[in-house]
C-alpha positions as CSV (number, residue, x, y, z in Angstrom):
1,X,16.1,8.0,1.8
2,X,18.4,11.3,1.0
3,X,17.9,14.3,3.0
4,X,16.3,16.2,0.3
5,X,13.0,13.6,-0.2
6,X,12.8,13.3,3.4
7,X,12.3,17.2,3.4
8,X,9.4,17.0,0.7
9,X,7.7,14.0,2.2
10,X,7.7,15.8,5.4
11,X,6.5,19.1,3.6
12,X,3.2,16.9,1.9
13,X,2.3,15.7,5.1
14,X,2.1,19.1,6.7
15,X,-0.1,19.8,3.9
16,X,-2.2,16.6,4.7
17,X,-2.4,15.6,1.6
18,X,-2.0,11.9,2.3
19,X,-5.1,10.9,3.0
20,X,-8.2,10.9,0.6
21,X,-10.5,13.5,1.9
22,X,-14.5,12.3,2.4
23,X,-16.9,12.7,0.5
24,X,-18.6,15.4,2.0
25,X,-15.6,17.7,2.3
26,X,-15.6,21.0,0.6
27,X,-12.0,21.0,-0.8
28,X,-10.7,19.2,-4.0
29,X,-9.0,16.4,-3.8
30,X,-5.3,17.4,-4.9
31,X,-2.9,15.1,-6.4
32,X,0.7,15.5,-6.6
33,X,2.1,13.8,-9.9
34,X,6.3,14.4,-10.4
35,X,7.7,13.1,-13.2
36,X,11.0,13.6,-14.7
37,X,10.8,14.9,-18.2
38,X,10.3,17.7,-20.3
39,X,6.3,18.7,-21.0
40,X,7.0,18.2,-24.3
41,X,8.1,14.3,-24.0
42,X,5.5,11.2,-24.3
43,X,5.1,11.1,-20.2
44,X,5.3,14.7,-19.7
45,X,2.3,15.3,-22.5
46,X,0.6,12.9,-21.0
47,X,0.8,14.2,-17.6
48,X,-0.7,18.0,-18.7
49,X,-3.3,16.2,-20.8
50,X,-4.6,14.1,-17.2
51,X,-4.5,17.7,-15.7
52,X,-6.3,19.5,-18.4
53,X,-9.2,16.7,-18.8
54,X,-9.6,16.7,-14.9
55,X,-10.0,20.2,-14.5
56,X,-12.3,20.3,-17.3
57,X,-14.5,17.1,-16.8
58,X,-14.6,17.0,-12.7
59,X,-14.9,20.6,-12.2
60,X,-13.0,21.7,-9.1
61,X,-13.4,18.4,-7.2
62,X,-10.3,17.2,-8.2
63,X,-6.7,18.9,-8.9
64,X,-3.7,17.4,-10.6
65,X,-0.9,19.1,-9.6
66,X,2.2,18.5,-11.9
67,X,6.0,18.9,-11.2
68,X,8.0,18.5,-14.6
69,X,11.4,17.9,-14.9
70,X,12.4,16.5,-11.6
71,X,11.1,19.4,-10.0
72,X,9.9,17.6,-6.8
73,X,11.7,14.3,-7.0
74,X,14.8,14.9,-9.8
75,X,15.1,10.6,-9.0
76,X,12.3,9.1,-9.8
77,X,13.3,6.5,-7.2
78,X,12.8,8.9,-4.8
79,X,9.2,9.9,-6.0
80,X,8.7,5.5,-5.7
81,X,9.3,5.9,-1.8
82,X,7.4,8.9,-1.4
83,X,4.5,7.4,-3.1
84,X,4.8,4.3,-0.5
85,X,4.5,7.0,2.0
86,X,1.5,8.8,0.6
87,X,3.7,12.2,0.2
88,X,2.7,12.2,-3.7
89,X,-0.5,10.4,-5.2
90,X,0.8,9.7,-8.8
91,X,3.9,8.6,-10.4
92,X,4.7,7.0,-14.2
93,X,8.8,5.5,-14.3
94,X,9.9,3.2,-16.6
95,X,10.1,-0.6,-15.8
96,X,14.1,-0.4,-14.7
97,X,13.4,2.7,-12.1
98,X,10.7,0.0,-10.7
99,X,12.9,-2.9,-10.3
100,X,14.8,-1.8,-6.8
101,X,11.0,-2.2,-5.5
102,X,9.7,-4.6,-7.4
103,X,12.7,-7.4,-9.0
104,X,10.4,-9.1,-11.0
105,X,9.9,-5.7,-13.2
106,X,13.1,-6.7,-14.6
107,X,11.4,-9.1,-17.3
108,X,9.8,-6.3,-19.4
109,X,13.5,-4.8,-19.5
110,X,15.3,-7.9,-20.8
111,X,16.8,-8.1,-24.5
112,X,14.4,-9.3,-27.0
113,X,12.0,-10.8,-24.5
114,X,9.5,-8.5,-26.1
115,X,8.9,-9.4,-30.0
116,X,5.9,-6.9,-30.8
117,X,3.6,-3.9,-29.1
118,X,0.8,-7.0,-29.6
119,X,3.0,-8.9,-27.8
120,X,3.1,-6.3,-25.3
121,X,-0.6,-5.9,-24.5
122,X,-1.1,-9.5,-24.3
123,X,1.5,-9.4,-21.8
124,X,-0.1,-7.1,-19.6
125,X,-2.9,-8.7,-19.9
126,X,-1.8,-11.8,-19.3
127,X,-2.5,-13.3,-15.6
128,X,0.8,-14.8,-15.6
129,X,2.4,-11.3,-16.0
130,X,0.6,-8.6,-15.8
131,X,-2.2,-10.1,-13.3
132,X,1.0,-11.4,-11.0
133,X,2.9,-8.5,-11.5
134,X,0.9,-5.0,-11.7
135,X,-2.1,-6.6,-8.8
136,X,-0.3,-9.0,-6.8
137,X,3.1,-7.4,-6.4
138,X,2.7,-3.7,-7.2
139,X,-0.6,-4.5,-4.0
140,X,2.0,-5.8,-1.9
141,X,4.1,-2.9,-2.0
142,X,1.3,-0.7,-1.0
143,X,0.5,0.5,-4.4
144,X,-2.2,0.6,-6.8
145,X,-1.7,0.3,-10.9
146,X,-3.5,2.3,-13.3
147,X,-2.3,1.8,-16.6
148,X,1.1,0.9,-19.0
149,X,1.9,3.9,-21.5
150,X,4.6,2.7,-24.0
151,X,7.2,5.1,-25.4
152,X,8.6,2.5,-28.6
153,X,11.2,-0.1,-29.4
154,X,15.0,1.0,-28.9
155,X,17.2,0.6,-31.9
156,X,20.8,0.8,-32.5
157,X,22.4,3.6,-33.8
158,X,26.2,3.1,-34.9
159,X,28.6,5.8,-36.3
160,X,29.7,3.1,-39.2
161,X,28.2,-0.3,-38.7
162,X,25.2,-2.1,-39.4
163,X,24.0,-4.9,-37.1
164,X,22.4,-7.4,-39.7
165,X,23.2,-10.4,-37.6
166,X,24.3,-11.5,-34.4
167,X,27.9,-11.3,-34.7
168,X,27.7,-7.9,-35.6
169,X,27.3,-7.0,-32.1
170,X,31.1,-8.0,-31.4
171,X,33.5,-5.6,-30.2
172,X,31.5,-2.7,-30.5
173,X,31.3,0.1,-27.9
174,X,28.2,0.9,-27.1
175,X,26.5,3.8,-24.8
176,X,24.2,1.9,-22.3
177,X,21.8,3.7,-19.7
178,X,22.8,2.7,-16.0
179,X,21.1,-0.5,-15.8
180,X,21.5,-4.5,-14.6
181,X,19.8,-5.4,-17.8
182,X,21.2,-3.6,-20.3
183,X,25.3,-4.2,-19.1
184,X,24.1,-8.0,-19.3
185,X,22.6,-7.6,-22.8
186,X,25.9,-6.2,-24.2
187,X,28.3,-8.2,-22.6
188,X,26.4,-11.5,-23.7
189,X,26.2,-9.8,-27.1
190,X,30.0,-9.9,-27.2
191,X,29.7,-5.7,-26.9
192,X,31.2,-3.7,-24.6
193,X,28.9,-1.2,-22.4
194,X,29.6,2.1,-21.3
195,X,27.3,4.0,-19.1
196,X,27.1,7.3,-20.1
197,X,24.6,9.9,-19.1
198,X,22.2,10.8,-22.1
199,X,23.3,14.3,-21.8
200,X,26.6,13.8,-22.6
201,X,26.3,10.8,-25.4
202,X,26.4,13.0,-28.3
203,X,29.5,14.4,-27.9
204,X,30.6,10.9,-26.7
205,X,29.5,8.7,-29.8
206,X,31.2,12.3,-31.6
207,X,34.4,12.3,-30.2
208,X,34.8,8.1,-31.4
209,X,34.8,7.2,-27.0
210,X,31.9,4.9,-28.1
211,X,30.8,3.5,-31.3
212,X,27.3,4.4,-30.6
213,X,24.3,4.2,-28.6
214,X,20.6,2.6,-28.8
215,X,17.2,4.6,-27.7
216,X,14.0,4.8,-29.5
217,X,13.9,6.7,-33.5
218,X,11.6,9.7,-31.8
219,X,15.1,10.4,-29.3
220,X,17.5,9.8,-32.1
221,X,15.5,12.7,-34.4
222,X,14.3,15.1,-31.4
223,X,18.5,14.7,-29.9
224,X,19.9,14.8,-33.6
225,X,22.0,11.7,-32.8
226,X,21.7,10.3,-36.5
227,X,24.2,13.4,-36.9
228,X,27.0,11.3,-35.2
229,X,25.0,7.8,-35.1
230,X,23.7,7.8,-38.9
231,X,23.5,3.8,-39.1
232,X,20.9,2.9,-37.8
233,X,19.4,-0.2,-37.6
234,X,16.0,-1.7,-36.2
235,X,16.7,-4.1,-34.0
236,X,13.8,-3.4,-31.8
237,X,15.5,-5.1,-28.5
238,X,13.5,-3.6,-25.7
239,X,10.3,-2.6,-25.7
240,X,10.3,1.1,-23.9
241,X,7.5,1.5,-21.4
242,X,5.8,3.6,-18.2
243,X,3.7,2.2,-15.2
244,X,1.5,4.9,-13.7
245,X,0.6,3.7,-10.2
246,X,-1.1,5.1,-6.9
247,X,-1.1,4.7,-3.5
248,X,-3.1,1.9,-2.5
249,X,-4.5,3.5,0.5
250,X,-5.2,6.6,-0.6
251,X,-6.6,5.2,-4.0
252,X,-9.0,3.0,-1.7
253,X,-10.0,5.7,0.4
254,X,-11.4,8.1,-2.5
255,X,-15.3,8.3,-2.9
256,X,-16.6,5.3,-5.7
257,X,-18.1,8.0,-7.8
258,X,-14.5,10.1,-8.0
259,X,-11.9,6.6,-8.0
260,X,-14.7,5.9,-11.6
261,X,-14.4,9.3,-13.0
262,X,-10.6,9.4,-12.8
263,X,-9.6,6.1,-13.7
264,X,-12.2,6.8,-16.6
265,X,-9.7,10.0,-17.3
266,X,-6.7,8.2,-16.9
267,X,-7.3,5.0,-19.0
268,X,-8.1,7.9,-21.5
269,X,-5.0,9.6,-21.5
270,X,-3.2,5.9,-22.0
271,X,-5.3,4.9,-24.6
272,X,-4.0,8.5,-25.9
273,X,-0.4,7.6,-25.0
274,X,-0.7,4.7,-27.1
275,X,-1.8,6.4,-30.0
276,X,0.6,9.3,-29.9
277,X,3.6,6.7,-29.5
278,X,3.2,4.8,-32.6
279,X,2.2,7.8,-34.3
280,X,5.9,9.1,-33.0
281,X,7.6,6.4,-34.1
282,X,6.6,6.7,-37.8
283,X,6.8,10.4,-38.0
284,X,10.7,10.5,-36.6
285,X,11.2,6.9,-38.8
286,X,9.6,9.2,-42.2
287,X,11.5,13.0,-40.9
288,X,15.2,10.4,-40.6
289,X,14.8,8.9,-44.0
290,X,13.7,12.5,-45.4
291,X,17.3,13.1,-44.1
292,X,18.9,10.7,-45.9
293,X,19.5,8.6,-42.8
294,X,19.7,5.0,-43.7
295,X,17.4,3.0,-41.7
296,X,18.3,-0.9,-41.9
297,X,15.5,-3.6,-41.2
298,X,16.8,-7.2,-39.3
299,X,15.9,-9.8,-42.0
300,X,13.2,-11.8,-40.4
301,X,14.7,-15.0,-40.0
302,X,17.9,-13.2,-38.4
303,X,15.2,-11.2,-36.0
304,X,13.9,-15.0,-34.9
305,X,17.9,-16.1,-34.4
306,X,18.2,-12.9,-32.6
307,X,15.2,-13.3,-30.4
308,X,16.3,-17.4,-29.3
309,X,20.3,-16.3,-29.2
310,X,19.3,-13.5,-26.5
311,X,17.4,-15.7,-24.1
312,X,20.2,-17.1,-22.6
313,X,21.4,-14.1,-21.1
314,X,17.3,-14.0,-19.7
315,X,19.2,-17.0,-17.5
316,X,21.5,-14.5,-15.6
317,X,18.1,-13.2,-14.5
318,X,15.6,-16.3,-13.9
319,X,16.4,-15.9,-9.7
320,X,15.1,-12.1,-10.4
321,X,11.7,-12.5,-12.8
322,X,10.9,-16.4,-12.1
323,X,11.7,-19.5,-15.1
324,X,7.5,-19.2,-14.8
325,X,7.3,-15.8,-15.7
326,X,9.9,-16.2,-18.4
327,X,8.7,-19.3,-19.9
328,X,4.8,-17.4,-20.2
329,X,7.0,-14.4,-21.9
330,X,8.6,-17.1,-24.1
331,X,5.2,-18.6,-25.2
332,X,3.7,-15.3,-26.1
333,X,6.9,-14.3,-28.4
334,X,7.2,-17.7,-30.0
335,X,3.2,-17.3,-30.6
336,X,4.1,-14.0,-31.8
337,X,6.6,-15.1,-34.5
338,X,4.7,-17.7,-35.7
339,X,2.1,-15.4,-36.6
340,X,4.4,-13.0,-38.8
């Protein structure tokens, strides 16, 4: 652990914040949430509304404190440790910031593995997936789940090329976050990745070092990528999500009536998150095409070819997630298409 978490786990437990107080102590219960976005992103909203409806609703007995922005942990794989050590009580990354703790979180990051947000929720419902994965292992690790906020499908946006089909994909350039997954997707694709940090894509996809990028339609209107990205088309290959989890411990240790109200609060603010996110989605897809930005649909049948071509690159990964676990993904998205 770096020098500067070790310093802020330290800090907390001067504070003694790492235990759940009793029930018949006078102070609230505080928790520490970090995240690292701005108030005004999916998470970040989320994270003031949880605040808001717990000062309002459980009236001084418990207080979410928030740090935006990387303010406490600016690595959110940082904040991970420090919730394994009870320094910090809440904490929301997406799947890939999980994966150096728990591997198996890997699967919900894999290209196309993920055919609808249907398919989604019946994933994390499933015992197979979610059961295994958000009790079993996140339990393991000392940690406690508490819900799965989405934040959309990820597209492609291109300075001049569609993607219609498969072979599209070859020989472009594309911006990639840092991740296993992702670098695996492209090169199986017949792509070449290029990590680039999302502050300094636009000017990268502008300047012609990269052909373009992918992210979700509400970051390609809010970033004003579809200035230098204008083709865009809607491959939706990864479904974009957040795990919020506490510590086990600590979660345990709260009084019945308290652990109730909150998670009552917090299963609130996802059912919320839900909402908001597909409302996003349709406002930024409606606010592009108002722009005259050309938004290009995969013909379904391509979208199926798309969807069998990609799991063999799931193969790279089946020592990581489990052929089990993959082959209960696959039975959900073939279920899935079949339905359309």
């Amino acid at each position: 652990m770096k020098i500067r978490t070790l310093l802020a786990v330290a800090a907390t437990l001067m504070l003694g914040l790492t235990t759940a107080p009793t029930e018949s102590s006078a102070q609230p219960i505080v928790l520490k949430f970090p995240h690292d976005v701005p108030t005004n992103q999916i998470k970040g909203m989320g994270a003031d509304r949880l605040r808001k409806l717990v000062a309002e609703r459980m009236k001084g007995r418990v207080v979410i404190q928030v740090y935006p922005n990387g303010q406490l942990y600016p690595n959110e794989r940082d904040a991970l440790e420090a919730l394994q050590q009870g320094a910090v009580h809440l904490v929301q990354p997406t799947f890939a910031k999980w994966t150096p703790v728990i591997p198996e979180f890997a699967i919900f990051e894999l290209p196309f593995v993920i055919t609808s947000e249907d398919m989604m929720r019946k994933a994390m419902d499933s015992p197979e997936l979610g059961g295994k994965l958000f009790n079993d292992k996140l339990r393991a690790k000392g940690m406690h789940p508490l819900g799965v906020s989405p934040n959309g499908f990820r597209d492609m946006g291109m300075r001049r090329k569609r993607i219609s089909k498969l072979e599209d994909f070859v020989g472009l350039k594309v911006r990639i976050q840092d991740s296993t997954t992702f670098n695996a997707f492209m090169k199986y694709a017949g792509a070449i990745p290029v990590p680039i940090g999302f502050a300094e894509t636009y000017s990268a996809v502008s300047a012609g070092i990269v052909d373009g990028w992918e992210g979700p339609l509400d970051g390609t209107y809010a970033s004003k990528m579809y200035e230098v990205a204008p083709v865009i088309s809607l491959t939706h290959h990864v479904f974009n999500a957040y795990l919020m989890a506490t510590n086990a411990k600590f979660w345990d240790g709260l009084p019945p009536d308290i652990r109730t109200e909150l998670k009552g609060i917090i299963d609130e603010v996802v059912a919320w998150q839900w909402s908001y996110a597909e409302q996003s989605q349709k406002e930024a897809k409606t606010k592009l095409t108002a722009l005259g930005v050309k938004l290009h649909e995969i013909d379904p049948a391509e979208k199926a070819r798309m969807v069998k071509h990609f799991r063999g690159v799931h193969q790279q990964f089946k020592d990581v997630v489990g052929q089990d676990m993959l082959d209960a993904m696959y039975k959900l998205a073939d279920q899935d298409m079949a339905a359309r």
